[in-house]
C-alpha positions as a printed NumPy array, in Angstrom:
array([[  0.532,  -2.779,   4.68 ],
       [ -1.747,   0.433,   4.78 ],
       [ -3.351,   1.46 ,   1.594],
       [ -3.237,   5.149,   2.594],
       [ -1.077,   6.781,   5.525],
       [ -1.255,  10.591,   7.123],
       [ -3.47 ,  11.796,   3.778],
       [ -4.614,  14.678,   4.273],
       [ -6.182,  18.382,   2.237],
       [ -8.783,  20.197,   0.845],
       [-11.282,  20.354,  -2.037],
       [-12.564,  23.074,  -3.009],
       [-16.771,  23.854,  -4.237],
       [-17.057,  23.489,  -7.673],
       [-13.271,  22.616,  -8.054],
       [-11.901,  20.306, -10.709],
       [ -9.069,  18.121,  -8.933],
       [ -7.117,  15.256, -10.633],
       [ -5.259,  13.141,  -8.636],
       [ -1.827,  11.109,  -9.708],
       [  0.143,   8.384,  -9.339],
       [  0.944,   4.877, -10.609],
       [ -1.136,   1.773, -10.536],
       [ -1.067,   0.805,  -6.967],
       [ -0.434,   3.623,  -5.275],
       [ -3.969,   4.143,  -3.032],
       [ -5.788,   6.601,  -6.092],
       [ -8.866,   3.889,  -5.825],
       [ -9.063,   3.312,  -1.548],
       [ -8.663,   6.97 ,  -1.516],
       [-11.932,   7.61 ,  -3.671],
       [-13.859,   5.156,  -2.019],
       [-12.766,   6.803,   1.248],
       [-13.781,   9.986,  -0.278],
       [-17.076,   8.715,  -1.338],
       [-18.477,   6.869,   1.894],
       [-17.608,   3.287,   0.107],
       [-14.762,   2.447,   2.086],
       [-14.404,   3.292,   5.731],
       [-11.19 ,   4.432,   6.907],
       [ -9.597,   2.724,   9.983],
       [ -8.601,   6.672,  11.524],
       [ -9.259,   9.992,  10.411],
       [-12.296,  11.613,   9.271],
       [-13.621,  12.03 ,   5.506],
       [-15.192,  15.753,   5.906],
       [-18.045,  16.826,   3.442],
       [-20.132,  20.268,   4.172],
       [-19.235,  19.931,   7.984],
       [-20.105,  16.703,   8.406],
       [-17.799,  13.506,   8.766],
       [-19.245,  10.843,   6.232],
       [-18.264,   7.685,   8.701],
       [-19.691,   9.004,  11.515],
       [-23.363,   9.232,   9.506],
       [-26.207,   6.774,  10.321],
       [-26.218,   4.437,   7.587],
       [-29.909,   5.474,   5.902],
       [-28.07 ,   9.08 ,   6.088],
       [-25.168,   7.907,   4.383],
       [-27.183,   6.068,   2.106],
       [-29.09 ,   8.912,   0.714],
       [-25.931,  11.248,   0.455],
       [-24.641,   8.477,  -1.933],
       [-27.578,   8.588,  -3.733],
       [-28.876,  12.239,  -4.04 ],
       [-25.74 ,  14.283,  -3.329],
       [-22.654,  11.686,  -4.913],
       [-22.104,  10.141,  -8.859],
       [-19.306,   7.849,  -9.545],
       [-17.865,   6.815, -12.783],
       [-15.552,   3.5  , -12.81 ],
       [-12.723,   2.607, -14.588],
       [-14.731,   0.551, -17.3  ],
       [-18.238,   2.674, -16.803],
       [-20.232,  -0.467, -14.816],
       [-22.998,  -0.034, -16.595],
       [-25.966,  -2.54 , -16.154],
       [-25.827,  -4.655, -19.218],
       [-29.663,  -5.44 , -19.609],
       [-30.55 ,  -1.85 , -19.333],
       [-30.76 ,   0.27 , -22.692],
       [-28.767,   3.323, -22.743],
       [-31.737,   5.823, -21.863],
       [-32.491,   3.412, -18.776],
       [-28.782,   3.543, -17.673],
       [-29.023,   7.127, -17.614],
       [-32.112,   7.29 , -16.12 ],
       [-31.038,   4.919, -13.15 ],
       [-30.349,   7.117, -10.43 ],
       [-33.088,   9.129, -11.355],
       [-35.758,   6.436, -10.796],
       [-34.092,   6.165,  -7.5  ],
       [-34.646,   9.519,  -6.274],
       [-38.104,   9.069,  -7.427],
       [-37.676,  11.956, -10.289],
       [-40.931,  12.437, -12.189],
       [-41.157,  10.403, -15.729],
       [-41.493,  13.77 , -17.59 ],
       [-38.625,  15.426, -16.233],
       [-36.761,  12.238, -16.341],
       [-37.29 ,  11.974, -19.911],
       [-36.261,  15.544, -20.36 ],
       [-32.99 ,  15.272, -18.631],
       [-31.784,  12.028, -20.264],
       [-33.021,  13.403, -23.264],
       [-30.573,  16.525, -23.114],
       [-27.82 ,  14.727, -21.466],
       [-27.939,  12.341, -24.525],
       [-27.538,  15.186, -26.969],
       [-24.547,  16.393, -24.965],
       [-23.055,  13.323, -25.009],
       [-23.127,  12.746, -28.611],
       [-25.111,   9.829, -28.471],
       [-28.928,  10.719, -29.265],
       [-29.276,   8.276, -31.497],
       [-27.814,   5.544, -29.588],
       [-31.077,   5.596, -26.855],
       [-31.854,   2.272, -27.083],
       [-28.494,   0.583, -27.383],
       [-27.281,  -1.89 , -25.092],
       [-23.717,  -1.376, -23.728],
       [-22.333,  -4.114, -25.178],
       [-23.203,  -2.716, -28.82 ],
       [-20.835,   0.307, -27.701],
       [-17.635,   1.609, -27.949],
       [-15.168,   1.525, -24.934],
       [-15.241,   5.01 , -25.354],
       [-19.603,   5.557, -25.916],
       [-19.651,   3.664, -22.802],
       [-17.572,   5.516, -20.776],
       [-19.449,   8.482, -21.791],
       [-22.339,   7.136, -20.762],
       [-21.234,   6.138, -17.318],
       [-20.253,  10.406, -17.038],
       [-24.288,  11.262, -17.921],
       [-25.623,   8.767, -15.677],
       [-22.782,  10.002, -13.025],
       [-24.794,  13.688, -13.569],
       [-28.297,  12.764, -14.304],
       [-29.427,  13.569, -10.643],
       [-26.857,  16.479, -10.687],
       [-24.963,  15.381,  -7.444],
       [-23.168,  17.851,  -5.816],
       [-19.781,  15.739,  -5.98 ],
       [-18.324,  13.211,  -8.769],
       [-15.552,  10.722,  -8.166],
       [-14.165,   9.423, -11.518],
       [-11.676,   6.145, -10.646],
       [ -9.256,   6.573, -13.557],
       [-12.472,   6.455, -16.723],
       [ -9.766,   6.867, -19.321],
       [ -7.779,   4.281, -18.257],
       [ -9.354,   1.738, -20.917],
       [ -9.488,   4.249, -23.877],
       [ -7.124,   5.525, -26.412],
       [ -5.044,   9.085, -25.394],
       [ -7.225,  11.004, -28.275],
       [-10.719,   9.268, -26.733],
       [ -9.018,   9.676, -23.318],
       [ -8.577,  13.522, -23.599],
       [-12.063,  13.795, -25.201],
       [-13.796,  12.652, -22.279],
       [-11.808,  14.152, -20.076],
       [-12.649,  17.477, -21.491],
       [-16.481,  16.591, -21.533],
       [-16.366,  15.336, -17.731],
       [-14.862,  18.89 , -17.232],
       [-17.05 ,  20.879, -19.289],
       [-20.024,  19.658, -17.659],
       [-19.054,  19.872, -13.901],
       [-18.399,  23.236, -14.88 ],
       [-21.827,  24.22 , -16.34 ],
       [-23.674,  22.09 , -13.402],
       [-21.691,  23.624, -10.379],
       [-20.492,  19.784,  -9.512],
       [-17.213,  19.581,  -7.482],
       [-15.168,  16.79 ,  -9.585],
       [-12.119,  14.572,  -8.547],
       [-10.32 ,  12.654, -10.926],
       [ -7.783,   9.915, -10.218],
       [ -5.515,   9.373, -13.355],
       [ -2.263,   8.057, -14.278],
       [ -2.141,  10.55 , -17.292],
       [  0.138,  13.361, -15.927],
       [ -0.986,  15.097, -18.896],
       [ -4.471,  15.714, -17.489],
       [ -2.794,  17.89 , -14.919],
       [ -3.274,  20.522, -16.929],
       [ -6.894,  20.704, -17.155],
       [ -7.694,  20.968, -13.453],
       [ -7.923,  23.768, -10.949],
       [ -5.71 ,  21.362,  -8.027],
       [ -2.87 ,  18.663,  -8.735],
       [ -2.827,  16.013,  -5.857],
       [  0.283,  13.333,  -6.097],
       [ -0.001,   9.918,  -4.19 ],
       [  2.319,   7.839,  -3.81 ],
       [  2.495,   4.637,  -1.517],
       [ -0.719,   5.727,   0.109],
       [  0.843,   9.448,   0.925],
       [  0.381,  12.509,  -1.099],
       [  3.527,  13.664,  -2.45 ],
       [  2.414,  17.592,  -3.089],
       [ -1.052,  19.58 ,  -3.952],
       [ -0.708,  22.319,  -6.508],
       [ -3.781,  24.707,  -7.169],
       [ -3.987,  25.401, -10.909],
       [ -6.547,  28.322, -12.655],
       [ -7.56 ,  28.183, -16.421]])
């Protein structure tokens, strides 16, 4: 059976696109398509001009790491690192100095809402602080594009929403190009393009303004 099957459109720069459907129905193979994790048995996965899968893999590997964030379903963060360090993570990677990694994390902690958490471990978090970490350390190194695997699909609607509208607010101020994968139809409503899937084939696209 094929995961996905004649999928095929356009994202815009800068645009914030949610995509639906049920549990099941390709929203995960499609993001890791979409994000160089997964390569696709035909068709090409087209970013700037260039088609990921056909990269050299130390290419690849620094487009995942300089110009890419991802935020999973239940945040993944790395349990023996404090919060500061988790954000700080892909930032030590790209070899960002200490003092602007310091400031970053720093400010990125204040717009999370979770300043004074710093030196918390995840597990001493809520499902909800977590995932809202996972979304800073997703920006820290201010990728140009952010794939979010259904983040809300752990937390209450009211927590849910909130984060939602946080992801959102900061792709906006940071220029990031976001896609979304949700089974919350209600989340529709807060992006600039609708994508359904369904059995591995999108259903319809709709482009939507605020």
């Amino acid at each position: 059976m094929q995961a996905l099957r004649g999928v095929s459109f356009m994202v815009a720069p800068a645009a914030m696109v949610v995509i639906v459907g049920k549990s099941g129905s390709g929203k995960t193979t499609l993001l890791n398509c979409m994000g160089g994790l997964d390569r696709p048995d035909s068709g090409r996965v087209i970013y700037a001009g260039r088609d990921l899968h056909c990269m050299p893999q130390r290419e690849l590997s620094l487009f995942l790491r300089r110009d890419m964030g991802f935020v999973f379903q239940f945040g993944n963060l790395l349990s023996y690192l404090t919060v500061f360090e988790n954000i700080a993570f892909p930032l030590t990677l790209n070899a960002v100095a200490d003092n602007e990694k310091k400031r970053r994390v720093s400010e990125l902690l204040e717009r999370i809402g979770l300043a004074d958490a710093s030196r918390a471990l995840p597990h001493e978090l809520s499902g909800g602080e977590v995932q809202r970490v996972a979304v800073a350390r997703a920006l820290a190194h201010r990728p140009k594009l952010l794939l979010a695997d259904e983040p809300t699909a752990s937390l209450d609607s009211a927590t849910g929403r909130n984060l939602i509208n946080l992801m959102f607010a900061m792709g906006r101020e940071s220029g990031c190009t976001m896609v979304l994968s949700t089974h919350d139809t209600e989340v529709m409503d807060l992006a600039d393009q609708c994508i359904r899937i369904r059995d591995g084939m999108v259903q319809e696209g709709e482009g939507r303004r605020q």
